[in-house]
N, C-alpha and C positions, 0 to 999 in steps of 0.2 A: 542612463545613456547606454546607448549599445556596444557590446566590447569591437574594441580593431584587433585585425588579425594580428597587428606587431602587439598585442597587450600579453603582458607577462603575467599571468592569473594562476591560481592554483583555487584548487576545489576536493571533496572528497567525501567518502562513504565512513562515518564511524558504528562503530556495534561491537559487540561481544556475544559470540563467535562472528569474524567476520569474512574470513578466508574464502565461504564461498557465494560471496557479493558476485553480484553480473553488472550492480551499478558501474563500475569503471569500464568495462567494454561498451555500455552504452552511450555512458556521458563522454566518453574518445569517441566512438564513432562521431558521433554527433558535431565534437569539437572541429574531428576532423571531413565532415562535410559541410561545416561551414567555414572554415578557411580559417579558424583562431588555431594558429601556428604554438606560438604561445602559452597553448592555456594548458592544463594539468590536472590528473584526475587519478587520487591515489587510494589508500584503505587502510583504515588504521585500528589494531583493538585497542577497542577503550570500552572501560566498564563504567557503571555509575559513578565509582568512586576514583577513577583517574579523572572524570571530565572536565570537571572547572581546572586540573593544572592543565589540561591540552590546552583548553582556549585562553590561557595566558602565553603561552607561547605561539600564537598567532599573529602573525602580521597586517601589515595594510596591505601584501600582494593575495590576501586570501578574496575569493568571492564566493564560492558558498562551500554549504556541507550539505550532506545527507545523513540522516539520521534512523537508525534501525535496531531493534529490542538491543539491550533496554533502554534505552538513554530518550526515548522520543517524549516521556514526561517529566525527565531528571535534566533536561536541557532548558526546560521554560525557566526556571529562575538566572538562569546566566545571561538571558536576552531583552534588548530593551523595549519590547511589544513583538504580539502576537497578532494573528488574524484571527477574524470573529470565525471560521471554520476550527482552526485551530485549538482555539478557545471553549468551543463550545462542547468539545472532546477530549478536552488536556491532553492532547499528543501533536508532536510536531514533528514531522519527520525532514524539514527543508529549513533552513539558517541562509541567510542573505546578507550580504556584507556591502551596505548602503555605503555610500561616497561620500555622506557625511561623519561615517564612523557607528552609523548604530547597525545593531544586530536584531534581523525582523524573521521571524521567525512564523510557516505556516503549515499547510496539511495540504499537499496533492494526492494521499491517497482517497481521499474523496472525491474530487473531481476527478481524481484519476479512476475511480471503481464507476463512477457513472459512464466514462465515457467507453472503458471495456467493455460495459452491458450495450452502451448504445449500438459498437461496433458489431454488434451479432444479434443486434435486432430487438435490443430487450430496452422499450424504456418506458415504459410502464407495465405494475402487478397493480393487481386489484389487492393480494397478501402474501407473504415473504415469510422464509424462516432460515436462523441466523443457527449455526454451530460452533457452540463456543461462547465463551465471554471477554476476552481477553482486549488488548490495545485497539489488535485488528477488527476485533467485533463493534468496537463501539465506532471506527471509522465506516465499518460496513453500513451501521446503523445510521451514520448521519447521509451516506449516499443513500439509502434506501429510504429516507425522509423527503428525498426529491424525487425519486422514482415510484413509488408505495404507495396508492390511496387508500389501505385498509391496515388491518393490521401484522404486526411483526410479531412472531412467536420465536423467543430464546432459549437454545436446551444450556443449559448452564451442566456442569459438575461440582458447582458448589454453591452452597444458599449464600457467602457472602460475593461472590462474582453478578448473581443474580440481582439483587441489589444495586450493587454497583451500574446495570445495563440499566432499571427503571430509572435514575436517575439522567444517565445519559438521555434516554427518551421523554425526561420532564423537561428539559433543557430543548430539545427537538422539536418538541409537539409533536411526538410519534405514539402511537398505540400500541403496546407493548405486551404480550402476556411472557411470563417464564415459566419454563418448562424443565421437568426434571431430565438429567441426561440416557437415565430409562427406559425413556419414551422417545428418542433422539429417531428410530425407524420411522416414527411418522412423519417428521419432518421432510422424509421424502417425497412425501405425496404435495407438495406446496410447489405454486404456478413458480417460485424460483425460491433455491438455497442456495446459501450461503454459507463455504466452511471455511470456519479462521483458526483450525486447531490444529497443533503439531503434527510433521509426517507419522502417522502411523493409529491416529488415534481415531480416524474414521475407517477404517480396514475393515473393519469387522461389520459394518452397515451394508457393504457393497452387496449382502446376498441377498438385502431387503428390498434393494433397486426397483421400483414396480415396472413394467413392462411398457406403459407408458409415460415415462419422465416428463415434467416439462422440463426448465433450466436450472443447470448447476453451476457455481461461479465457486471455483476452489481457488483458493490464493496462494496455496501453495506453487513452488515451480520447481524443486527439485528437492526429490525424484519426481516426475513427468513421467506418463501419467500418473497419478494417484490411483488405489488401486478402488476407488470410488469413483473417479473420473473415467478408469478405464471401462468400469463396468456401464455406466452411463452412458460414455459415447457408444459401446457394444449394440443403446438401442436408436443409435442413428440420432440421437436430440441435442438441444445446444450444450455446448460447456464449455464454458467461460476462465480461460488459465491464471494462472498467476504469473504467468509471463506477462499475459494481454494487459493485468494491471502494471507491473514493471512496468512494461514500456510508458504506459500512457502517463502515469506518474512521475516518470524520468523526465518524459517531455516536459512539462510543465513546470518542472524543475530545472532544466538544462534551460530556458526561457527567461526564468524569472533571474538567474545567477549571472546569462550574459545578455540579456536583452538583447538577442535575438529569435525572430519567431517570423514563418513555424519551424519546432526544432523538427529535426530529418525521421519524424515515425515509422515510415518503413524501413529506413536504412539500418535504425537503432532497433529495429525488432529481428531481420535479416541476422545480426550481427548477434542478440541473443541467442538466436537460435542456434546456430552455428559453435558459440560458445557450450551450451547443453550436449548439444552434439557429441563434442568433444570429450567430456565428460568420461 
């Protein structure tokens, strides 16, 4: 049912480190362009190990959460089903707080990475390559299952990360090679990358940049740019923010928590950006 503006709701961003979330400036714009007076959108740390005591101290005025490292695969045993996107990557980053009392729990960073590629013209490679192995990688990997006809090359930094991805892509029916982290400069040369690895740890690639890039989709968003991003865009070609994913993921999420749609995507990306800005 769709929320009214008199509904008294609350919602919020959990993580650890979490203080520099943009989720709450989005999910309030948003609130507040569509006219739910009422509703609330806070940030909490919680680690692994505080999680199950937060959600007992939860109410019936709750309607969602967000969820961001580490908790996105330490939350699925607290909920009472998952989506088959969710599922098929053990991470959840959105909790929904149904009307009947259950807790449903799914993954908008997937649709949400599709639909940032879509927005800048990227929705089909013939081959991909993924930096990193981590939560985010294996989300990248399941957008990239819908957009990819060929195959995905993984630079991992470790043989058991490595593993862990073919697995995700036996789940997928993706094509999957892994690659030592090594050899991570070749990764540049693919019709689109993907980097899912901590600020700082692709820094050192930017000098390999080739002269003609095709697209780079960095998830990161602060610091902005990356200093791979920056050197990319230096040759005019696409790249794809981690803002663009926030947003689009936000949305989808601000949708599903108050059933209303569509949530305000330009307003809630305005309002990021201005947030960074500030910074």
């Amino acid at each position: 049912m769709p929320a009214r503006a008199t509904d008294r709701r609350r919602a919020a961003v959990l993580g650890s480190p979490i203080a520099h979330s943009l989720s709450p400036v989005l999910h309030r714009t948003a609130y507040a362009e569509l006219g739910l007076e009422g509703w609330t959108y806070d940030r909490f740390d919680v680690d692994e190990q505080a999680l199950p005591g937060f959600f007992e101290t939860l109410g019936d005025d709750w309607a969602g959460l967000s969820l961001t490292m580490p908790l996105k695969r330490a939350v699925i045993p607290l909920l009472d089903g998952i989506s088959d996107s969710a599922a098929a990557v053990d991470a959840v980053n959105t909790v929904v707080f149904t009307e009947d009392g259950r807790l449903t729990g799914d993954n908008t960073d997937i649709p949400g990475m599709v639909a940032a590629l879509r927005e800048h013209g990227i929705d089909k490679v013939d081959t991909a390559a993924i930096l990193g192995a981590g939560a985010t990688a294996s989300s990248a990997l399941a957008a990239l299952s819908r957009i990819c006809t060929g195959e995905v090359v993984v630079y991992v930094r470790s043989a058991a990360r490595g593993t862990e991805m073919r697995q995700w892509a036996e789940r997928l029916d993706v094509t999957v090679r892994i690659a030592d982290w090594a050899d991570a400069e070749q990764a540049l040369h693919a019709p689109l990358v993907v980097t899912t690895t901590p600020a700082g740890v692709t820094d050192s690639l930017a000098r390999a940049v080739p002269e003609r890039p095709a697209a780079l989709f960095d998830v990161l968003y602060d610091p902005w740019p990356t200093v791979l991003a920056a050197r990319w865009s230096a040759y005019g070609d696409a790249v794809v923010g981690g803002l663009d994913l926030l947003v689009h993921q936000a949305v989808l999420q601000v949708e599903q928590m108050t059933g209303r749609s569509p949530a305000p995507l330009d307003a809630m990306r305005k309002a990021g950006e201005r947030a960074l800005a500030a910074r």
